[in-house]
C-alpha positions in Angstrom: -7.5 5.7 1.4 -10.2 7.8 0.5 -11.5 10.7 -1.7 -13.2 13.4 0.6 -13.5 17.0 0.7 -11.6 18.7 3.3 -13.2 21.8 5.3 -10.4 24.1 6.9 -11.5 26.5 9.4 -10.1 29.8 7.8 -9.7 28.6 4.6 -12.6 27.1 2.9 -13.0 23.4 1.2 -10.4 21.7 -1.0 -10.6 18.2 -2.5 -8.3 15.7 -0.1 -7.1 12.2 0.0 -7.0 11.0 3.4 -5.9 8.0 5.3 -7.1 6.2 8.2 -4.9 3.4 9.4 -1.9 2.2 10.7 0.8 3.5 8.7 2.3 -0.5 8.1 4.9 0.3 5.9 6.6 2.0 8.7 5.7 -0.2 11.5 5.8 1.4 15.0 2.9 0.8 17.2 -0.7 0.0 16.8 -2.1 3.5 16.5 -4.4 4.6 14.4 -3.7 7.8 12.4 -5.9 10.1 10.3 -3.6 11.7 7.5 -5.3 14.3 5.1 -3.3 15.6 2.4 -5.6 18.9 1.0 -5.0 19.2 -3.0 -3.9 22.0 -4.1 -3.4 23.9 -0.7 -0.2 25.3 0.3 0.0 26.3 4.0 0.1 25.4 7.6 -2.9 24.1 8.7 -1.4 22.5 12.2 -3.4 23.3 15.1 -6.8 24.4 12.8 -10.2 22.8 13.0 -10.4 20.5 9.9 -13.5 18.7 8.9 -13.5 15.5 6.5 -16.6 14.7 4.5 -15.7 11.0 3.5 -17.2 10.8 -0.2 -15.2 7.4 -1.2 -13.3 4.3 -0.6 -10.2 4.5 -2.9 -8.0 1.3 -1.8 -7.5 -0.4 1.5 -4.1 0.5 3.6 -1.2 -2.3 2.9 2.2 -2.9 3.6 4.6 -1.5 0.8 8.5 -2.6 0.4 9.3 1.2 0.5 8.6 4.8 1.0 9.6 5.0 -2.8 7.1 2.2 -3.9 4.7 4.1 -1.5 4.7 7.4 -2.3 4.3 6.1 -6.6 0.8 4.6 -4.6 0.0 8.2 -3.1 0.4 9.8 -6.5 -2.4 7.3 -8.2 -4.5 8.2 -5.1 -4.2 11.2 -5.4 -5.2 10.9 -9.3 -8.2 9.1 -8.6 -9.2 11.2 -5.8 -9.0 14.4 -8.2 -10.9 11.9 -10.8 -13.7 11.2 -8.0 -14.4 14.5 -7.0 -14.4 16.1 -10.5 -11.4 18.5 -9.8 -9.9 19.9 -12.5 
């Protein structure tokens, strides 16, 4: 997981916690996926030009026992990504 700031074409730059990885609490395949979740931005941004600017590492990607246990992770994240990027 990291911090970064998140550059939507249309809409400007938000603070975001992104992942790159595997996704290994739901298993599947061996893909690698880039997940961005955009703080405070409420919207559809599917199909738009989004540029990441990577501005630090929060935690490495792990297995959890759950989506519950997973999405409490997600929330701290989130926290220290607002925390690393000064947000208020």
């Amino acid at each position: 997981m990291y911090a970064c700031w998140a550059c939507l074409e249309g809409e400007g730059r938000f603070p975001a916690v992104v992942n790159i990885g595997r996704r290994p609490t739901f298993g599947g395949d061996n893909s690698v996926f880039v997940e961005a979740h955009l703080l405070g931005f409420e919207g559809d941004a599917y199909e738009r030009r989004l540029r990441l600017e990577l501005q630090a590492r929060i935690r490495a990607e792990r297995r959890f026992r759950n989506a519950t246990e997973l999405v409490g992770q997600i929330r701290a994240d989130v926290a220290m990504a607002a925390k690393l990027l000064e947000v208020r």
